[in-house]
C-alpha positions, -999 to 999 in steps of 0.1 A, spaced: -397 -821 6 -405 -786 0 -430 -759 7 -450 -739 -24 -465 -706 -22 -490 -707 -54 -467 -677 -81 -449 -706 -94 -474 -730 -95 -501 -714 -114 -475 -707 -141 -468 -743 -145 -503 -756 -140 -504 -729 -169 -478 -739 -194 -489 -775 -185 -450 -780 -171 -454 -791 -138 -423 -818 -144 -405 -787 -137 -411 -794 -101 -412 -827 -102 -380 -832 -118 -363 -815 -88 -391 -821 -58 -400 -861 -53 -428 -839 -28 -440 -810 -25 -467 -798 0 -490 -769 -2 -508 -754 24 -549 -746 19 -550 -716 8 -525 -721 -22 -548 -747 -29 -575 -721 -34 -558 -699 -52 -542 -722 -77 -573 -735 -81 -598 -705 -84 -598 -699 -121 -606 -739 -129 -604 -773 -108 -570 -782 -106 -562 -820 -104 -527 -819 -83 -502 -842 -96 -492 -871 -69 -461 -855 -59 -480 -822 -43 -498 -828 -11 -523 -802 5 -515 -796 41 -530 -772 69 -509 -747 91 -516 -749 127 -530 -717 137 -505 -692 154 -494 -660 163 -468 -657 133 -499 -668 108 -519 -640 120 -493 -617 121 -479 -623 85 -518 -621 75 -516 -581 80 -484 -577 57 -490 -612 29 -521 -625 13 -536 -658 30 -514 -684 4 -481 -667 12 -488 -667 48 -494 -702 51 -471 -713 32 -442 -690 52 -458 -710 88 -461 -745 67 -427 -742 56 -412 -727 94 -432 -757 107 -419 -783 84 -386 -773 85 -384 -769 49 -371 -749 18 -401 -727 5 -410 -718 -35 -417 -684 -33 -419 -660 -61 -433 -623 -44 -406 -604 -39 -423 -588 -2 -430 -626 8 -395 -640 0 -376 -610 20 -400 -617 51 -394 -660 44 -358 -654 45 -363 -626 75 -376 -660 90 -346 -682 84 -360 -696 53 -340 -709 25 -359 -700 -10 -362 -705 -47 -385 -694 -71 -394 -701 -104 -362 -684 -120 -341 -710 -95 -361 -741 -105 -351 -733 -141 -317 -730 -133 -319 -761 -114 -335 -777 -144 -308 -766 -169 -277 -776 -143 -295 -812 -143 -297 -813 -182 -335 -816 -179 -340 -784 -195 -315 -769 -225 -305 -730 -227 -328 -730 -255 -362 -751 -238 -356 -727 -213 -355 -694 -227 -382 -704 -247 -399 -716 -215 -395 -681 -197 -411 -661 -229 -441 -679 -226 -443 -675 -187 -436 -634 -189 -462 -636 -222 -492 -654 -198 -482 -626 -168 -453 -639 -151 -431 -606 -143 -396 -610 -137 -371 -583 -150 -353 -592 -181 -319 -583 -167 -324 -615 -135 -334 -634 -165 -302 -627 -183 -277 -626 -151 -290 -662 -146 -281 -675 -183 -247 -658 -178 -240 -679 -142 -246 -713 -160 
């Protein structure tokens, strides 16, 4: 099980990739508000394997709320709550997830993960990543290259 802030998934739902995720993640849960904001430029059918769960309201949700939009937020308390490793892409959101005690990964990891697990070849991938930074996915083109030098 795993946690997902909405960066990564938008840019799946996108590139109609989502066995990405599932290839890795048997389930994923998202809190609410990723929901929403996956969701607010067409309905968005979730695949069985992601699951839509509410935080409990807390002091740590309100808090985050003044430094992280709503989805990140949620998904920070969801993930403290459940114990669980959290997809996060926003690099302010994954220094205060890991501030937390979190253990992360973003989209650049799951690819990684993907390739190591031969569900993805150098080449799928690269050409994968091109069309992610083309539809608005920023990542900087040196991370991109340092993680096809690690594999």
């Amino acid at each position: 099980m795993i946690v997902s802030d909405s960066t990564t998934l938008i840019i799946l739902f996108d590139l109609n990739r989502m066995e990405l995720l599932s290839n890795l993640f048997p389930n994923i849960i998202i809190p609410s508000a990723v929901y929403s904001e996956i969701s607010v430029k067409r309905s968005i059918e979730l695949p069985t394997f992601i699951t839509i769960q509410k935080p409990k309201e807390s002091e740590t949700l309100e808090t985050l709320k003044l430094v992280l939009d709503l989805g990140e937020s949620e998904a920070i308390v969801l993930a403290l709550e459940l114990q669980s490793k959290l997809i996060i892409d926003e690099k302010k959101g994954r220094k205060i997830a890991m501030g937390q005690g979190l253990k992360i990964i973003g989209l650049l990891g799951i690819i990684y993960l993907n390739i190591k697990k031969e569900f993805l070849t150098k080449k799928e991938a690269k050409e994968f990543l091109d069309s992610a930074l083309s539809h608005g996915y920023r990542i900087s083109p040196k991370v991109i290259e340092g993680m096809f030098q690690k594999l």
